[in-house]
C-alpha positions in Angstrom: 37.9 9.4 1.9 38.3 12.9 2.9 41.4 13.5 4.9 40.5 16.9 5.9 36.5 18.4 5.9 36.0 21.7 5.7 34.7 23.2 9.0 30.5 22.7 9.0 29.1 25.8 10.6 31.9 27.9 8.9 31.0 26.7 4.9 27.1 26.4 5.9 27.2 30.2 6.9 29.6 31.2 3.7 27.1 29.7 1.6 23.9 30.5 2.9 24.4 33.2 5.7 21.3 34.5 6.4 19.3 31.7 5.7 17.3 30.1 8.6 19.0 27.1 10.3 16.8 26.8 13.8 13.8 28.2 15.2 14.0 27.3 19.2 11.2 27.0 20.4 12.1 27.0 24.4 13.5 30.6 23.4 11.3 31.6 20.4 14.6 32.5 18.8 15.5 32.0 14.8 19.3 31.3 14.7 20.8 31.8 11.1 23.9 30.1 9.7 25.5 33.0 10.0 24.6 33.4 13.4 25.0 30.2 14.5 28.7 29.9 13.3 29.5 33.6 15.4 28.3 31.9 18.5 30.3 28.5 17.8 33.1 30.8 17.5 32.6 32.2 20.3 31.7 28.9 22.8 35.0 27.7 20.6 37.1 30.7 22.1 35.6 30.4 25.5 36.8 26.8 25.9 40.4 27.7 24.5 40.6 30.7 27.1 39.8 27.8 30.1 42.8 26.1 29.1 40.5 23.1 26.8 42.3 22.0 24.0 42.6 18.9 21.2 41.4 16.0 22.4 39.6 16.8 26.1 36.6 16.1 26.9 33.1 18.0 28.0 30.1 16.7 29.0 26.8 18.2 28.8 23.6 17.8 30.0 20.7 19.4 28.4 17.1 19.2 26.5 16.8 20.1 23.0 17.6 23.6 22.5 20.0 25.7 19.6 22.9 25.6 22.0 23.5 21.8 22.1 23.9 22.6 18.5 26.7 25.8 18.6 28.8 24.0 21.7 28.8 20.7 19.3 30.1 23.2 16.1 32.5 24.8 18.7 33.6 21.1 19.6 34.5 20.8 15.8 36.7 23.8 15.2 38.8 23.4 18.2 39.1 19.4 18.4 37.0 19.1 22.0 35.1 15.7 22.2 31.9 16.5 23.5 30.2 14.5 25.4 26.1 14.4 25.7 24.7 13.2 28.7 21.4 11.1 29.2 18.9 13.5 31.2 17.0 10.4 32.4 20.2 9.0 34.2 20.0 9.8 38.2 23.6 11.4 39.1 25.4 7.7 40.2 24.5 6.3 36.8 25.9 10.0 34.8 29.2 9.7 37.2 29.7 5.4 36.3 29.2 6.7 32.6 31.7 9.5 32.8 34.2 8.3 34.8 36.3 5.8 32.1 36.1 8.9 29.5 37.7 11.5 32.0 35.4 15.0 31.1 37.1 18.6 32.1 34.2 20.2 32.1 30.4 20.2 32.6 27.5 22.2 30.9 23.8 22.2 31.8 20.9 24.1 31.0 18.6 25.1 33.9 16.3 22.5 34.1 19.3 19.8 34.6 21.7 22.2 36.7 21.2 20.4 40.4 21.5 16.9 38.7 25.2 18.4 36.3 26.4 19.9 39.9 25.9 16.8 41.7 27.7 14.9 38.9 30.3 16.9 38.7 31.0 17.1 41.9 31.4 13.1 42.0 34.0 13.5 39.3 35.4 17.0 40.5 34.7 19.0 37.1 33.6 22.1 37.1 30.0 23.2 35.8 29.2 26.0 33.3 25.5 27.0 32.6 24.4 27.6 28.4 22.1 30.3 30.1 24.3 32.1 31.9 28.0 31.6 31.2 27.6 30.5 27.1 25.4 33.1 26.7 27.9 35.7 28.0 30.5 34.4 25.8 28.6 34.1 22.5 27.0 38.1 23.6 30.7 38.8 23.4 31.7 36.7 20.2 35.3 36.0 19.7 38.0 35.4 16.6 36.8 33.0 13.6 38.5 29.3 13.6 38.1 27.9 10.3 40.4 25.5 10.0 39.9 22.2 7.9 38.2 19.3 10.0 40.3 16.0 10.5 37.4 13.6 8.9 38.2 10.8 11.4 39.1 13.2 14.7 36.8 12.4 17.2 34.0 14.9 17.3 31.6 13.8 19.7 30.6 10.5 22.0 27.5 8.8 22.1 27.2 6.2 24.7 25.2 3.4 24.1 22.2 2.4 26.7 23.9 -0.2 28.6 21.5 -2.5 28.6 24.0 -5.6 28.3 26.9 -4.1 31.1 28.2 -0.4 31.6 27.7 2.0 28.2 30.4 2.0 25.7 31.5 5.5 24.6 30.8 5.4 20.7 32.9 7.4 18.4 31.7 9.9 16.3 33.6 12.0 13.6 32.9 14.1 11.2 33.1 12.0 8.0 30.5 9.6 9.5 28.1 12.5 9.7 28.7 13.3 5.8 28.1 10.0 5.0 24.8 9.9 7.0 24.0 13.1 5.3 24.7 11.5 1.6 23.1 8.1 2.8 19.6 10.0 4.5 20.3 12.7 1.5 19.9 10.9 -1.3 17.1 8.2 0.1 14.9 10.6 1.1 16.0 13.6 -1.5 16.8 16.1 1.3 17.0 19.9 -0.2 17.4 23.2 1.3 14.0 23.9 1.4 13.1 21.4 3.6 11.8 21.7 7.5 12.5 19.3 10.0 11.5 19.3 13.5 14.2 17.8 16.2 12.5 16.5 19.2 15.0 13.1 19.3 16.9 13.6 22.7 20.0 14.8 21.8 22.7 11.9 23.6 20.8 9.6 21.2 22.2 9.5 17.4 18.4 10.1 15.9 18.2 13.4 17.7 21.3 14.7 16.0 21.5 12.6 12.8 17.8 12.2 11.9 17.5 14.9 10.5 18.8 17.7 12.0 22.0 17.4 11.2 21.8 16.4 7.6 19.0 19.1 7.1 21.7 21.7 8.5 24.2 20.6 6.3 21.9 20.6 3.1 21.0 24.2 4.2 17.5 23.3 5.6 15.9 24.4 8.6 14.8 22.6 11.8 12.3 23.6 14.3 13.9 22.9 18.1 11.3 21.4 20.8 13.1 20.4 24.0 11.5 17.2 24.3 8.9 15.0 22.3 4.8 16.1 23.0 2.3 14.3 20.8 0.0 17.5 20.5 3.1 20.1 19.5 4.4 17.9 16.7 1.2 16.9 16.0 0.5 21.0 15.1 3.6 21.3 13.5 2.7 18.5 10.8 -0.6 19.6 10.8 0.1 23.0 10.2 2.6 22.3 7.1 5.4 23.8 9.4 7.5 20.4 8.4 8.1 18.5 5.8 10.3 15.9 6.6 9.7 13.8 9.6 11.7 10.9 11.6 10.4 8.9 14.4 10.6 6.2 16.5 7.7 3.3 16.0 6.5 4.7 19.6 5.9 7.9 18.6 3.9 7.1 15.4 2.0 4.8 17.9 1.2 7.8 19.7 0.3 10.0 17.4 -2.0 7.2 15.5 -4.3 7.5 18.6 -4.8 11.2 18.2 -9.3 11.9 17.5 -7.9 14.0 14.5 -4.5 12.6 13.0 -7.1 11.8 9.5 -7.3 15.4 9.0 -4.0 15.9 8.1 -2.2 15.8 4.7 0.0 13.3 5.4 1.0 13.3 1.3 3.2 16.4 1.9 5.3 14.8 4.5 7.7 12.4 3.8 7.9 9.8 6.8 10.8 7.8 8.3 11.0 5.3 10.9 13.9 3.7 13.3 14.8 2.3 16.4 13.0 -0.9 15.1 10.5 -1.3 12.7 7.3 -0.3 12.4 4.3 -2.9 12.7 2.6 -4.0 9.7 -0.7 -2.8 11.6 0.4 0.5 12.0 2.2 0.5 8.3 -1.4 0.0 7.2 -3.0 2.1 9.4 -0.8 5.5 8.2 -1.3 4.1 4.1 -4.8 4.7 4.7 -4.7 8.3 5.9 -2.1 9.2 3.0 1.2 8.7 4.7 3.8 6.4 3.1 6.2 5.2 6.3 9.5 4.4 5.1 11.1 1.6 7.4 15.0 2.2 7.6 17.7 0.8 10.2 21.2 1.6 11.8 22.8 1.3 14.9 25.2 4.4 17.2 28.2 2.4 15.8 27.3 3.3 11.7 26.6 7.0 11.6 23.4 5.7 12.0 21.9 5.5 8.1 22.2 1.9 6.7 19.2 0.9 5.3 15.7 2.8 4.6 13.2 1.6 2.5 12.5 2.9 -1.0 9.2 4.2 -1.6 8.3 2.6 -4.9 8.0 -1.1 -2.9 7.1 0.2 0.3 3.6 -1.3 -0.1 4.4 -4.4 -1.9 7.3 -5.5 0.8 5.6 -4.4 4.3 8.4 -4.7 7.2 11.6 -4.5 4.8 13.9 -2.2 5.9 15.0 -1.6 2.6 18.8 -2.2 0.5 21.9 -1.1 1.9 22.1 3.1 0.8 25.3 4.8 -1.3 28.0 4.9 1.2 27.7 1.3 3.2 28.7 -2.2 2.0 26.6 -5.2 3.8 26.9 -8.8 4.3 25.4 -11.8 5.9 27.2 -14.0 7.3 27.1 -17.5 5.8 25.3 -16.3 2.4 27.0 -16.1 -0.4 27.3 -12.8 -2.2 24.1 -11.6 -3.5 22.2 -14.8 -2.7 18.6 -15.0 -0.7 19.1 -15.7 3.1 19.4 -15.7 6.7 22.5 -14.1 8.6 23.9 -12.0 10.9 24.2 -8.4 9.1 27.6 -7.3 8.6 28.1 -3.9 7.1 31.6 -2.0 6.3 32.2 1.8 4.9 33.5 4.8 5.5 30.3 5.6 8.1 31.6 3.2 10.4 33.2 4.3 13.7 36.5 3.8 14.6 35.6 2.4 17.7 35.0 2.8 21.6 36.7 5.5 23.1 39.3 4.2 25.8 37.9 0.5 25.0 40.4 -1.2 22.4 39.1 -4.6 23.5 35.2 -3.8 22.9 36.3 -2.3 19.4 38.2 -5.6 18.7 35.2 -8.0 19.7 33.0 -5.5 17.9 34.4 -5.7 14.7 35.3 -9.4 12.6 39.4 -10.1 11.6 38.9 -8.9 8.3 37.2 -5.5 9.0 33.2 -6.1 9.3 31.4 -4.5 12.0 29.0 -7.1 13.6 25.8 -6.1 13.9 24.4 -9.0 16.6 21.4 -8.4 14.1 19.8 -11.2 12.2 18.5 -10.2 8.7 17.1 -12.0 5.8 17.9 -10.8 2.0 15.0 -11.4 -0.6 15.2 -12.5 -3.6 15.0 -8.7 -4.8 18.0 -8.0 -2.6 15.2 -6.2 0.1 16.2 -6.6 3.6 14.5 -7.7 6.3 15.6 -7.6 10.3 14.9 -11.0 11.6 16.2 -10.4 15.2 18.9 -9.6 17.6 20.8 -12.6 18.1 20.9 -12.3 21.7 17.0 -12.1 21.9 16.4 -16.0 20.1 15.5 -17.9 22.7 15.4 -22.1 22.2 12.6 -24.2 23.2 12.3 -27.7 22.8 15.4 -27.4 20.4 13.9 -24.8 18.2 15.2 -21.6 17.9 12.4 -18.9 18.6 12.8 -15.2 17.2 10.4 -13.2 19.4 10.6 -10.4 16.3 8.4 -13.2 14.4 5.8 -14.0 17.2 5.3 -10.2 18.1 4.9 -9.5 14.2 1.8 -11.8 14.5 0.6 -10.8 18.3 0.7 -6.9 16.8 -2.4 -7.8 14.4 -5.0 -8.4 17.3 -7.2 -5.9 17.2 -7.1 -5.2 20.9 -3.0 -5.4 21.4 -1.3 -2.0 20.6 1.8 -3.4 21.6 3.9 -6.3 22.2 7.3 -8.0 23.5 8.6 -11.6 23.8 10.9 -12.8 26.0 12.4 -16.5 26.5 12.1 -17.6 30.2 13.2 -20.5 32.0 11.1 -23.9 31.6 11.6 -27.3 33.2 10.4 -28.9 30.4 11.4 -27.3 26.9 14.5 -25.4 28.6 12.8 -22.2 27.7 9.7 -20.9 26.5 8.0 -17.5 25.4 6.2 -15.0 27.5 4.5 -12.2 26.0 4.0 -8.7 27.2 0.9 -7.1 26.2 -0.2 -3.7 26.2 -3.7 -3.0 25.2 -5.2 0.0 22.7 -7.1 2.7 24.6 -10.4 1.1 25.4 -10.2 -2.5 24.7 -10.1 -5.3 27.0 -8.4 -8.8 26.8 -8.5 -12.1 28.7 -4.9 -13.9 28.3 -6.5 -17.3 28.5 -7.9 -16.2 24.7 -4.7 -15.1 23.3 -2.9 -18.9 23.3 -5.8 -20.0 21.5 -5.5 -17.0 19.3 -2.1 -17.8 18.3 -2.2 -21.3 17.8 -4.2 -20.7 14.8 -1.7 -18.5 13.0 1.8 -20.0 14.9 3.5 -23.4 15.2 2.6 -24.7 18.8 5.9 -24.2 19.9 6.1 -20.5 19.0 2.8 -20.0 20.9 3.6 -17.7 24.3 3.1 -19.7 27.2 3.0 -17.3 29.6 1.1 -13.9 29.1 1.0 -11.2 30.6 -0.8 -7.4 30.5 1.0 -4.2 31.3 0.1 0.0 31.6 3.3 0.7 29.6 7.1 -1.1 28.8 10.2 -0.2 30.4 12.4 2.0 27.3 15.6 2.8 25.9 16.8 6.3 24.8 16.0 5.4 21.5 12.1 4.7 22.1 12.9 0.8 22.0 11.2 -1.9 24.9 14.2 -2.5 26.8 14.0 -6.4 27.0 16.3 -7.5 29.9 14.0 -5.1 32.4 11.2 -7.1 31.8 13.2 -10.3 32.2 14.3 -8.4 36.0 10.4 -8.6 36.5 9.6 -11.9 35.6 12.5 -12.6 38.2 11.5 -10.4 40.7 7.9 -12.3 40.9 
């Protein structure tokens, strides 16, 4: 599909030049196409004059902000893989992450400078500034570079959170990003009219991919906010600034406990969710102040778009994620083609990556002998063909000899009325090998005695799905991506 792809920023700005692409708002600055193509010229021209070429490798450690965007275009024309670095990371973890890829160069922004200098220091790179040093070289401008876009060159890396081992340096070209922009596209009818607001950190996949990158391609704008703050994207959807919204189930949680979030006419936004989906409580809770959340689902590894629900059956099949979009062929392992049931999801297209970069033998254990990417995700089809994530398959825990998928137990623990949010874990038991513990936080103002919960359960769980060990926390330990990051609260049941 595609051998070569015309260059993105260079046919965006032919066909719409003066349109509006981003409005930054760490700047105040409105970059057009136009615009925004000059300055990935110019950052492209810079690197070539420092002696980068095909293939090398740049890091770069920054919030959200229009430049991310030009150095990634300026990556594109001239074959650079850039790399985007986790600004949560303390320098040892940013050096073990960077070290198997083998960067030539780092950029920061101001905020991240001391933590960029230290790591590059460790790995003996040199640091540029996108205040200072990018901002000369796009004041300057340089030569166009137009050139058609290998469609399976690597573009950029996205390393994965590590949570199982070191990250794993995903590929990402740029026919998986027109896929995910005809997958998104067409399930959510993307125009270029529409307003989007990117707040997703940028080394994560949804910061790049939903939306902003698909809305740039479709000749849509996005508004730029360096970071994620309740109250400034609650004005921005409250103020019809946006029309199109993406977020992670901890951010709608967040915003569902604003005094005002009735007020707003949720009907003019259309709403997607990832990361994991979103609680039938809090499904419920946005239906009744207008807004119809779309559940949807992909990983780093597919682009990310794989599933998102349709809106027709979104209140009819609460917790679906939806049917496979355009561009993606899926399977379950074990069912037959077509047929209702339970499987690990298996999906294949042109949206997959080609791999791990530098990490043949995680590509090969990643992918099945005849071509499938495994998932390590546990769906169920319906009998409407609607899917539904069951679990990871590295989160089922046995007890007693009966496989327990915490997904299930938290679905029912998320309708008490004082639980905002929930995880289960297995953990060790003498007597039924393992056994579930939960971990509760509670909505703002409500109290909860654990000894109540068991009881609780029983009446809506087989006994043996029943938590046996609650506990109460402030908050959960995260991923990148907004999701409970499991094996930190198994280091604290340990550390007890």
């Amino acid at each position: 599909m595609f051998d070569l792809i015309p260059d993105m920023a260079a046919k965006r700005a032919e066909l719409t030049p003066e349109a509006l692409a981003f409005h930054d708002t760490t700047t105040g600055r409105d970059w057009s196409f136009a615009r925004i193509n000059e300055a990935a010229n110019a950052v492209a021209n810079g690197f070539l004059a420092r002696g980068l070429a095909e293939g090398d490798r740049v890091a770069i450690l920054c919030q959200n902000r229009a430049e991310f965007f030009i150095t990634l275009f300026a990556c594109q024309k001239t074959g650079i893989i850039l790399c985007p670095l986790n600004w949560r990371q303390p320098v040892r973890e940013l050096a073990q992450t960077l070290a198997p890829v083998g960067v030539s160069l780092m950029l920061t922004d101001g905020a991240f400078a001391a933590t960029a200098r230290d790591t590059a220091e460790a790995l003996g790179v040199p640091v540029l500034t996108l205040e200072e040093d990018l901002a000369r070289w796009i004041e300057v401008g340089g030569p166009a570079l137009t050139a058609p876009v290998p469609s399976e060159r690597p573009w950029y890396l996205l390393f994965t959170s590590g949570t199982t081992g070191l990250p794993k340096s995903v590929i990402q070209t740029a026919r998986m990003a027109w896929v995910n922009t005809v997958n998104i596209g067409q399930a959510i009818n993307i125009a270029s009219t529409d307003r989007a607001v990117c707040y997703l950190p940028l080394f994560h996949t949804a910061g790049i991919n939903l939306y902003t990158l698909p809305i740039f391609l479709s000749g849509g704008s996005s508004t730029i906010l360096p970071k994620f703050e309740v109250g400034v994207v609650r004005h921005l959807l409250a103020s019809g600034q946006i029309n199109q919204f993406f977020g992670v189930p901890a951010i709608y949680q967040e915003l569902s406990l604003m005094a005002d979030i009735g007020a707003m006419d949720w009907a003019s936004i259309r709403c997607g969710c990832g990361g994991a989906p979103l609680s039938e409580p809090l499904i419920r809770f946005f239906a009744e102040k207008g807004a119809k959340v779309l559940n949807g689902m992909g990983m780093t590894e597919t682009g990310p778009t794989v599933f998102l629900m349709d809106p027709v059956q979104a209140d009819r099949k609460i917790g679906s994620v939806g049917k496979p979009q355009s561009l993606v062929e899926v399977r379950l392992a074990g069912v037959p083609d077509g047929a209702e049931g339970v499987g690990e999801l298996q999906l294949r297209g042109p949206g997959i990556t080609p791999g791990y970069f530098g990490n043949p033998e995680a590509t090969r254990k990643t992918f099945t002998s005849d071509g499938w990417l495994a998932t390590g995700d546990v769906a169920r089809r319906d009998a409407d063909g609607y899917y539904f994530i069951v679990d990871r398959i590295k989160d089922m825990f046995i007890s007693g000899g009966e496989n327990i998928y915490p997904a299930e137990v938290e679905r029912v623990l998320n309708q008490h009325p004082a639980i905002l949010e929930v995880a289960i874990v297995g953990v060790a038991d003498q007597k039924w090998g393992e056994v579930g513990a939960a971990f509760v936080m509670l909505r703002p103002g409500q109290s909860l005695d654990p000894a109540t919960l068991r009881p609780w359960c029983r009446e809506r769980l087989a006994g043996y799905k029943v938590p046996a060990h609650v506990r109460i926390v402030a908050d959960f330990p995260r991923t990148a991506a907004g999701k409970i990051c499991k094996p930190k609260l198994h280091e604290g049941l340990e550390n007890d």
